[in-house]
C-alpha positions as CSV (number, residue, x, y, z in Angstrom):
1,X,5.2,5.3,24.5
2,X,2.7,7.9,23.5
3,X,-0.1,6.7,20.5
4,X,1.1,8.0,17.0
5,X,-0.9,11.0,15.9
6,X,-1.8,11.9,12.1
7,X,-3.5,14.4,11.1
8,X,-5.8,15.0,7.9
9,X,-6.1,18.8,6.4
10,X,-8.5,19.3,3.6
11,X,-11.5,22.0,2.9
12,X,-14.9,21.0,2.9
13,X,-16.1,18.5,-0.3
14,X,-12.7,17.2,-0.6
15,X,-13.7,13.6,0.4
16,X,-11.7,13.6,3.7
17,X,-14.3,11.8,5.4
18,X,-14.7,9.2,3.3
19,X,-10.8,8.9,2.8
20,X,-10.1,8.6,6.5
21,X,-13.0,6.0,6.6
22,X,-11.9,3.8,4.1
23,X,-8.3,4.0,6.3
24,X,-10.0,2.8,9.6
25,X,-11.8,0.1,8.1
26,X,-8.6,-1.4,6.3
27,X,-6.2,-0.7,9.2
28,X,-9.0,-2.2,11.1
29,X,-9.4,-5.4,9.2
30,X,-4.9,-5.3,9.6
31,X,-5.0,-5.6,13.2
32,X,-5.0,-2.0,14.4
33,X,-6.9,-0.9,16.9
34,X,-7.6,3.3,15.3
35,X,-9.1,5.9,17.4
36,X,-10.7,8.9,15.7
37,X,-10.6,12.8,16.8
38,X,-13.0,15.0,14.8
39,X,-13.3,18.9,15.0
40,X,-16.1,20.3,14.0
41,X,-16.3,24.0,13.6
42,X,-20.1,24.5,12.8
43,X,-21.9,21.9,15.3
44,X,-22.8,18.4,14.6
45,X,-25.4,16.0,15.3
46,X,-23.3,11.8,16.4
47,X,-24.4,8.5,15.9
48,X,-27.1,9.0,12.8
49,X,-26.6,7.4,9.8
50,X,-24.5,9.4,7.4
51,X,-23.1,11.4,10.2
52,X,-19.3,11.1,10.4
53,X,-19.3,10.1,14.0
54,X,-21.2,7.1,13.1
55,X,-19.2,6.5,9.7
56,X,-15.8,5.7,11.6
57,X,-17.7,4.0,14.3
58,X,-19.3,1.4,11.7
59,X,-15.9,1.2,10.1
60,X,-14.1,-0.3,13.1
61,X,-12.4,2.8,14.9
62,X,-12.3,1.3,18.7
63,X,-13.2,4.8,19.2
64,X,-15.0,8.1,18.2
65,X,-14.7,11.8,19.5
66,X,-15.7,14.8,17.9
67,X,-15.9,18.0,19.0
68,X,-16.9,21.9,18.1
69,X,-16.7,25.4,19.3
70,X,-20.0,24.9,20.9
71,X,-19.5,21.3,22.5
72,X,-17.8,17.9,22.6
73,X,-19.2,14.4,22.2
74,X,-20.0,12.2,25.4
75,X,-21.8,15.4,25.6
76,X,-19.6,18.1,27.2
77,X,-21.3,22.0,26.6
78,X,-17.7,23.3,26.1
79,X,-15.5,23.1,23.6
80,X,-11.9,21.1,24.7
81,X,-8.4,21.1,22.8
82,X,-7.1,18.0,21.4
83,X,-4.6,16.9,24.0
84,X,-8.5,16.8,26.2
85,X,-9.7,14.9,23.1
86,X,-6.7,12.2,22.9
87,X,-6.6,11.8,26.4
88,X,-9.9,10.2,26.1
89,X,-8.6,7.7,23.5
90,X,-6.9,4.6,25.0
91,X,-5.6,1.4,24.5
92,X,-5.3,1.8,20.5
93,X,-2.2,1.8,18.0
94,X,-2.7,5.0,16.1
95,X,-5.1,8.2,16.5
96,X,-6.4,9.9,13.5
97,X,-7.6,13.3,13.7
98,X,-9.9,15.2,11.6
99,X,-9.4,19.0,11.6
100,X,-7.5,21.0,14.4
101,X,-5.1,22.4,11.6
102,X,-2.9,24.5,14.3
103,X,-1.6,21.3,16.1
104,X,1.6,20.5,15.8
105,X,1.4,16.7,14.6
106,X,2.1,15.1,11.3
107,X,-1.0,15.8,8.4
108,X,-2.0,13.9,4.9
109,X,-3.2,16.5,2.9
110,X,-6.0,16.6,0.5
111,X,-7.0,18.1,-2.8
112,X,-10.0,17.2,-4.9
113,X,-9.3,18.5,-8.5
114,X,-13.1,18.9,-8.8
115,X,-13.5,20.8,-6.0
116,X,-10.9,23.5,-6.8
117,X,-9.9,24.9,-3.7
118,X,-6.3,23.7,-3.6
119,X,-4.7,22.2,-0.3
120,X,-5.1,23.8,2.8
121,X,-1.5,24.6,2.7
122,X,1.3,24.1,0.5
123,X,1.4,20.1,-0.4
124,X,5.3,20.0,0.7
125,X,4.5,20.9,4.2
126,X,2.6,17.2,4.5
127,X,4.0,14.0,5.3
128,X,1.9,13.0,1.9
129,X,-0.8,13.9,0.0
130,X,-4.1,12.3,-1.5
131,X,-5.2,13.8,-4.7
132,X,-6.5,13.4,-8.4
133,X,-5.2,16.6,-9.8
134,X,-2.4,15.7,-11.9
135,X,-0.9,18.8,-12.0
136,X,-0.2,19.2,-8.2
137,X,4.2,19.3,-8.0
138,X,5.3,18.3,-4.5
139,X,8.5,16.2,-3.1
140,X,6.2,14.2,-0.8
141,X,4.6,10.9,-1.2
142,X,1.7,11.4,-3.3
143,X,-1.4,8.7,-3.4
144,X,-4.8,8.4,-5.2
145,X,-8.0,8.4,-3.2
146,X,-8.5,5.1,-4.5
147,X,-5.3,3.9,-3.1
148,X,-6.0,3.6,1.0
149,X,-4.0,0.1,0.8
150,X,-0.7,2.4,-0.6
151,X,-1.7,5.2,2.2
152,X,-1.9,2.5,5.0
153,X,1.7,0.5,3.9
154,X,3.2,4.5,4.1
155,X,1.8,5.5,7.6
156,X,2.6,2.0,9.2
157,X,6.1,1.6,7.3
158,X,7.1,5.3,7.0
159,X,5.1,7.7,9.6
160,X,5.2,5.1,12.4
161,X,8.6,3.4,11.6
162,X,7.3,-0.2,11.6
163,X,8.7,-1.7,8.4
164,X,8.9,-5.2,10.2
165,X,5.4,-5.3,12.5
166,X,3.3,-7.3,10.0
167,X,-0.5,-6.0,11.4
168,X,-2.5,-8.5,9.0
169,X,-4.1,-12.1,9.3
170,X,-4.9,-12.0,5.5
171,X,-2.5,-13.0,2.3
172,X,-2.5,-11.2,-1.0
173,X,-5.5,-12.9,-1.6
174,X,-7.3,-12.1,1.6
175,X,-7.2,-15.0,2.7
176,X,-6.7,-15.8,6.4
177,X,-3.1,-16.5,8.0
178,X,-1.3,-16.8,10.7
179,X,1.2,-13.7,11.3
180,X,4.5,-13.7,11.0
181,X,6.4,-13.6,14.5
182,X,9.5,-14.6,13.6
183,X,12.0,-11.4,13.9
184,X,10.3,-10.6,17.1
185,X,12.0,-10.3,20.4
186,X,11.0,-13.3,23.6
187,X,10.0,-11.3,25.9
188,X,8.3,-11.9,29.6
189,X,4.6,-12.2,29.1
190,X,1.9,-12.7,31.1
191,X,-2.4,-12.5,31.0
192,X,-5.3,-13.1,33.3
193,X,-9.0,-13.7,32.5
194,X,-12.0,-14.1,34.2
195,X,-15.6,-15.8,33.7
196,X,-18.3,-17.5,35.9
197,X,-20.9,-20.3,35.4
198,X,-24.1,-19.1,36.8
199,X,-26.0,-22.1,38.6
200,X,-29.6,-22.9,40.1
201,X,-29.4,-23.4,44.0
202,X,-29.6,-27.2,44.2
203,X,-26.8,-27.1,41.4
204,X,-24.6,-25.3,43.7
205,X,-25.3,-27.6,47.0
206,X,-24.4,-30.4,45.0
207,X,-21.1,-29.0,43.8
208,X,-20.2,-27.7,47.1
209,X,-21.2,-30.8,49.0
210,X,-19.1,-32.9,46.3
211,X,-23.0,-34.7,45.6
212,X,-22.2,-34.7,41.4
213,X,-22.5,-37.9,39.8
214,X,-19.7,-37.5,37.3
215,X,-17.2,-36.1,40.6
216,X,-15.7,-33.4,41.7
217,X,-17.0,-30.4,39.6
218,X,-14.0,-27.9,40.4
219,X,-11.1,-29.9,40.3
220,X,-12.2,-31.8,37.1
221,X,-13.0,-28.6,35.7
222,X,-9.7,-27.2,36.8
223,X,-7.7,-29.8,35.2
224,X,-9.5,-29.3,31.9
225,X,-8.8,-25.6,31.5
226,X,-5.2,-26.1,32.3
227,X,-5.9,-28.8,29.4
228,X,-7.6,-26.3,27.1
229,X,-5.0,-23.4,27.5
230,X,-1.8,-26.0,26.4
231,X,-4.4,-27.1,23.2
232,X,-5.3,-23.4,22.5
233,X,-4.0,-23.5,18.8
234,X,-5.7,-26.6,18.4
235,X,-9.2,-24.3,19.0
236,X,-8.7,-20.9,17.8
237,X,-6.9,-21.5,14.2
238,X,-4.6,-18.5,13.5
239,X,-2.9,-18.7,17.2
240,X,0.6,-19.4,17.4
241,X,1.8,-22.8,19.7
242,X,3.7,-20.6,22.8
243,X,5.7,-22.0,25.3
244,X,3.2,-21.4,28.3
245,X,5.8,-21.3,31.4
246,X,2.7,-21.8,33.8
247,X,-1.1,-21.9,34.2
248,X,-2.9,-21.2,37.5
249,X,-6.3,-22.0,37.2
250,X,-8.7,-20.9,40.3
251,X,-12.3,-22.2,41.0
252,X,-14.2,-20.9,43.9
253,X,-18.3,-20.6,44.7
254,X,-19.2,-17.4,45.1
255,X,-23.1,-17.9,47.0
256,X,-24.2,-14.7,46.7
257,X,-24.2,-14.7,43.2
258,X,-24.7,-18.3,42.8
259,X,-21.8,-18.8,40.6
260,X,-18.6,-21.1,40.1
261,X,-16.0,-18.3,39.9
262,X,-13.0,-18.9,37.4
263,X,-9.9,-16.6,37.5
264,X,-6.4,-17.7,35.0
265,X,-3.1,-16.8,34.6
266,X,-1.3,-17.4,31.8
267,X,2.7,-17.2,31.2
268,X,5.7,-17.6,28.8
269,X,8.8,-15.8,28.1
270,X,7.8,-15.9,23.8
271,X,7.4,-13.9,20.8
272,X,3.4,-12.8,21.4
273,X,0.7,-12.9,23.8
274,X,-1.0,-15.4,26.0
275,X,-4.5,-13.6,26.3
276,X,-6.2,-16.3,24.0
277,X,-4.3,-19.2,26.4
278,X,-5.7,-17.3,30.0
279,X,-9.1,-17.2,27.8
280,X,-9.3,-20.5,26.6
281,X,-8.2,-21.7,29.8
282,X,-11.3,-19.8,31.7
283,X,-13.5,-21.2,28.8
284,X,-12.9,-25.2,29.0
285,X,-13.0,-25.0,32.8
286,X,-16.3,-23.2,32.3
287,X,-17.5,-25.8,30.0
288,X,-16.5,-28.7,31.9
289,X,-18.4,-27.5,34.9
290,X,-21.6,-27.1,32.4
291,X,-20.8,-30.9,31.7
292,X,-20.2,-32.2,34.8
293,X,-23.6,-30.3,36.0
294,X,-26.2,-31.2,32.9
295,X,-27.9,-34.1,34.0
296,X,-29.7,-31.6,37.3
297,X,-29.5,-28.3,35.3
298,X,-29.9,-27.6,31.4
299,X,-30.1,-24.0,31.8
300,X,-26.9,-23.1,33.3
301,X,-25.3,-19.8,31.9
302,X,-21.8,-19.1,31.1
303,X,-21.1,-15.8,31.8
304,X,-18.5,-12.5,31.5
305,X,-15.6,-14.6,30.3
306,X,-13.0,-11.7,30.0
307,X,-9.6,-10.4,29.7
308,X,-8.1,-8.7,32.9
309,X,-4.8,-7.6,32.4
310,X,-2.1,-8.5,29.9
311,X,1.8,-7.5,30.1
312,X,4.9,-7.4,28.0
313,X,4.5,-6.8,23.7
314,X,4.5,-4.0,21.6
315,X,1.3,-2.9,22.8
316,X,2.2,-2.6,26.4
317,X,0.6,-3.4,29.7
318,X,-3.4,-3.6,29.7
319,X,-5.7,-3.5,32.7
320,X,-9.5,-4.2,32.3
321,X,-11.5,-0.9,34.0
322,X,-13.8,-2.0,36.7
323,X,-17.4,-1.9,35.1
């Protein structure tokens, strides 16, 4: 399924900016993961403070391109459309784009009454409107600039057609939660992480030579992050308990590096994901090994614990780029 586009039309002053900010950061703090598109038509400077680039970045959006007639962030000296732009963005829920008034995707409009220069178009032709100017008549959903909570429900609910996806971890009160899974669909799941224990050289004979006081390093450590991935919600508070239909849990020395390698994979046929369960897994192995080694080395270093792939969900499949 292609991301949800929305685009945002307003002239210059109108607080569009700082709207579409104020959206990332609480769509952000929901659970979405927003990319931002921004076209520039006079040049810009990225990443300085007060620049817009750098707003939406410190706001949350997973992430940022702009471009202009002259030149496109990463920096390209050309300008590109914004099919170029999107295809840049990836693995996020919902792309907002700043500008590019020709494209054919859904806009919020905006009108500053101050400002007096109107919409960019008539106010009917948006899927809804932010505005203070009282006097504006339109048959679409209408919202104040102060209202981004209102404007979020409406794109999520309305634009995107997700009435019963519930983003948030926080209550009315903004408190933390745990999210509601309960109307969703089993379905096949499955998630592998990765991470390393990084080891002095007389550390590593002893564990390959089986020379450890306290035993075998890797199958002890094996056992405890199968342990650790069937106790996750027990660790991490707002996970759910899922019905894990296997673990494989792999250690191997890699001598080169001088590392105990650890590699999980996580499964269940359930209602949402077991990334934390592959992690978790890969981070009590990882521990245990630090344990069973602390008495010859104190300054072992756990390293590049990571997710490498996820399948099944809402969300879709995920695959980590090699780095």
């Amino acid at each position: 399924m292609a991301t949800p586009v929305i685009g945002f039309s307003a002239y210059s002053g109108t607080g569009k900016t700082t709207a579409m900010e104020s959206l990332v950061r609480l769509l952000t703090e929901r659970g979405v993961r927003v990319g931002v598109v921004k076209h520039d038509c006079h040049g810009f400077e990225i990443d300085h403070p007060g620049k817009d680039s750098f707003r939406h970045a410190q706001a949350g959006a997973t992430a940022v391109v702009i471009t202009s007639s002259e030149k496109t962030a990463e920096i390209r000296q050309r300008a590109e459309s914004l099919e170029d732009c999107l295809r840049r963005i990836g693995d996020v829920d919902l792309i907002l784009v700043e500008g590019f008034k020709h494209a054919d995707i859904p806009r919020i409009g905006l009108c500053r009454k101050a400002s007096g220069k109107g919409f960019t178009e008539p106010p009917d032709r948006f899927a809804a409107v932010i505005t203070d100017d009282e006097t504006v008549q339109t048959s679409v959903p209408r919202f104040s600039f102060e209202d981004t909570a209102g404007l979020a429900d409406f794109i999520l609910k309305e634009m995107l057609n997700m009435p019963d996806r519930d983003f948030t971890h926080f209550n009315d009160q903004g408190r933390a939660r745990m999210v509601n899974v309960g109307d969703k669909e089993p379905t096949r799941r499955t998630a592998v992480a990765a991470g390393r224990v990084l080891v002095s050289r007389e550390t590593f004979a002893l564990i390959r030579s089986g020379g450890m006081k306290k035993g075998d390093v890797l199958t002890v450590a094996q056992i405890a992050g199968i342990m650790a991935a069937k106790h996750t919600p027990d660790w991490i508070p707002m996970c759910h308990p899922v019905p894990l239909t296997g673990i494989d849990l792999r250690l191997w020395l890699d001598e080169e590096r001088l590392s105990v390698e650890i590699k999980a994979t996580a499964r269940c046929d359930g209602k949402t994901g077991v990334e934390m369960e592959a992690l978790t897994a890969v981070s009590g192995a990882a521990l245990t090994v630090y344990d069973m080694c602390k008495a010859i080395q104190r300054d072992m270093v756990i390293d590049g614990i990571c997710l490498l792939s996820k399948t099944g969900g809402v969300h879709g499949d995920y695959y980590r780029e090699e780095t």
